[in-house]
C-alpha positions as CSV (number, residue, x, y, z in Angstrom):
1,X,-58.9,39.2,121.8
2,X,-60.6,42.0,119.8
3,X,-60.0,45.9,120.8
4,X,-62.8,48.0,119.7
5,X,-62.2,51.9,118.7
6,X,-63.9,54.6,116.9
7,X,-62.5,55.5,113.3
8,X,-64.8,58.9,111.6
9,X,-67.2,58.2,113.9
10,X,-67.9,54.4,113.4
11,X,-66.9,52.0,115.8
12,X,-64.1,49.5,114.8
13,X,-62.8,46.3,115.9
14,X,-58.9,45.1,115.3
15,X,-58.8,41.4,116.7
16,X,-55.6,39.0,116.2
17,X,-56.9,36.2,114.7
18,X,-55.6,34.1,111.3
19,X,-57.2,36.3,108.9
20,X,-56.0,39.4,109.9
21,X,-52.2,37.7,110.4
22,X,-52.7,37.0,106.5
23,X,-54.1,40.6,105.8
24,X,-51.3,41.9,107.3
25,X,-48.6,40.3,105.8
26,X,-50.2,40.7,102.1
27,X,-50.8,44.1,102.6
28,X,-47.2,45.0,104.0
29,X,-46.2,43.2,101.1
30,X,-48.2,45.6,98.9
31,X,-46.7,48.7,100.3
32,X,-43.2,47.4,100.4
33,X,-43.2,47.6,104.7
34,X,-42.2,45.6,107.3
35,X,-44.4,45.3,110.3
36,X,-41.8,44.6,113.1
37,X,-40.4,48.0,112.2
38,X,-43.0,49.9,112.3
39,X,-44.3,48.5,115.9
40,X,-40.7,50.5,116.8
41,X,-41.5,53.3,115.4
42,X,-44.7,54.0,116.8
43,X,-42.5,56.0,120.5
44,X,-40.4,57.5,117.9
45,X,-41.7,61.8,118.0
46,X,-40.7,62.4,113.9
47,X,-42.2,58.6,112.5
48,X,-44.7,57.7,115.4
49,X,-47.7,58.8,113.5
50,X,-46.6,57.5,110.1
51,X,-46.3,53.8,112.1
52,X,-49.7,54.5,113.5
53,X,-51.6,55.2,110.2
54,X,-49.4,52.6,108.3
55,X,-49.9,49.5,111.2
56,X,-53.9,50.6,111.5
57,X,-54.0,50.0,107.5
58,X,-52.0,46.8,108.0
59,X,-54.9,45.8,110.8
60,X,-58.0,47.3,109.7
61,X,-60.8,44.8,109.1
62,X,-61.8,44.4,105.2
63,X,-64.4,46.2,105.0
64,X,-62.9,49.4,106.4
65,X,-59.8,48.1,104.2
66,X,-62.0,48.7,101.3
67,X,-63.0,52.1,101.8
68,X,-59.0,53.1,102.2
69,X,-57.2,52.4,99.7
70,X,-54.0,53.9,101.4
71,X,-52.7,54.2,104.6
72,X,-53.3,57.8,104.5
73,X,-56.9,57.9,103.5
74,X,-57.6,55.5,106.6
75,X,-55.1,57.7,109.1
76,X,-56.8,61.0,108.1
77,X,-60.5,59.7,108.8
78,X,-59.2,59.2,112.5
79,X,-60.2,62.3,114.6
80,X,-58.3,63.7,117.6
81,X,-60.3,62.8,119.7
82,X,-60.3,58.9,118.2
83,X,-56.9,59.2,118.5
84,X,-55.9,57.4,121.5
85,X,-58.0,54.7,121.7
86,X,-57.2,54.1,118.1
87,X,-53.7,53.8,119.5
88,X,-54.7,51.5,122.6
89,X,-56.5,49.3,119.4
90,X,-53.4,49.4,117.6
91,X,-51.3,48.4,120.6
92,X,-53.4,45.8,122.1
93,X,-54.0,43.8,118.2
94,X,-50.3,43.7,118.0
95,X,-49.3,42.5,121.3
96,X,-52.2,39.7,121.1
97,X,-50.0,39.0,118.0
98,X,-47.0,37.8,120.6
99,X,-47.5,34.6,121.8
100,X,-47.3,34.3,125.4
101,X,-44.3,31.9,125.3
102,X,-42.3,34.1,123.6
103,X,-42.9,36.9,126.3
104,X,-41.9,34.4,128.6
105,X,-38.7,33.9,126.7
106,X,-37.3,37.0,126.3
107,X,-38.6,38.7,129.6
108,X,-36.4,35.8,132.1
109,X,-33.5,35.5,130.2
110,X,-30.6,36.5,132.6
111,X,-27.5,36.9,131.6
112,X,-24.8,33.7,132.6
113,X,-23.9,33.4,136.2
114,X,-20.0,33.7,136.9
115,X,-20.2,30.1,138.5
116,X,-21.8,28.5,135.6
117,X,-18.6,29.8,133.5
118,X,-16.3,28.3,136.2
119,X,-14.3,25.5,134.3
């Protein structure tokens, strides 16, 4: 599924698809960060933006890729006013990036009944 979003005034699409999985994980790579933790850090008030600018980078298609050549460069070309659909974009690429079984997974596990401990 592709999220579209406006970045300086051009319209953008992050999608989840094997290229962009590869991008991300060479480009992390690059810049010495891990993914997972920066999807954390996006609700934390003193990093959120940081893991915002940092994950769009991670995400952004090649040719806006090319134009940035930092995460900063990319985060500062996003206007206020961009700024929360950029973040709906950001959030909806990485949650297509969780396959549905594993949502599955970790939202019914229960903890162990007493009677299945019963011995």
């Amino acid at each position: 599924m592709s999220h579209a979003c406006t970045i300086g005034g051009e319209p953008v699409t992050l999608a989840w698809v094997q290229s962009s999985a590869r991008a991300m994980r060479f480009r992390a790579g690059k810049i010495g960060e891990n993914p997972a933790g920066l999807w954390t850090q996006l609700r934390d008030p003193v990093r959120g933006d940081y893991a915002a600018g940092v994950l769009l980078w991670l995400l952004a298609p090649a040719d806006l890729h090319k134009r940035h050549e930092t995460p900063d460069s990319l985060w500062e070309s996003v206007t206020d006013e961009e700024l929360p659909d950029v973040l709906a974009a950001i959030v909806g690429t990485l949650g297509d990036s969780i396959p549905p079984e594993a949502e599955k997974k970790s939202s019914s596990r229960k903890s162990p009944s007493p009677e299945s401990n019963s011995d």
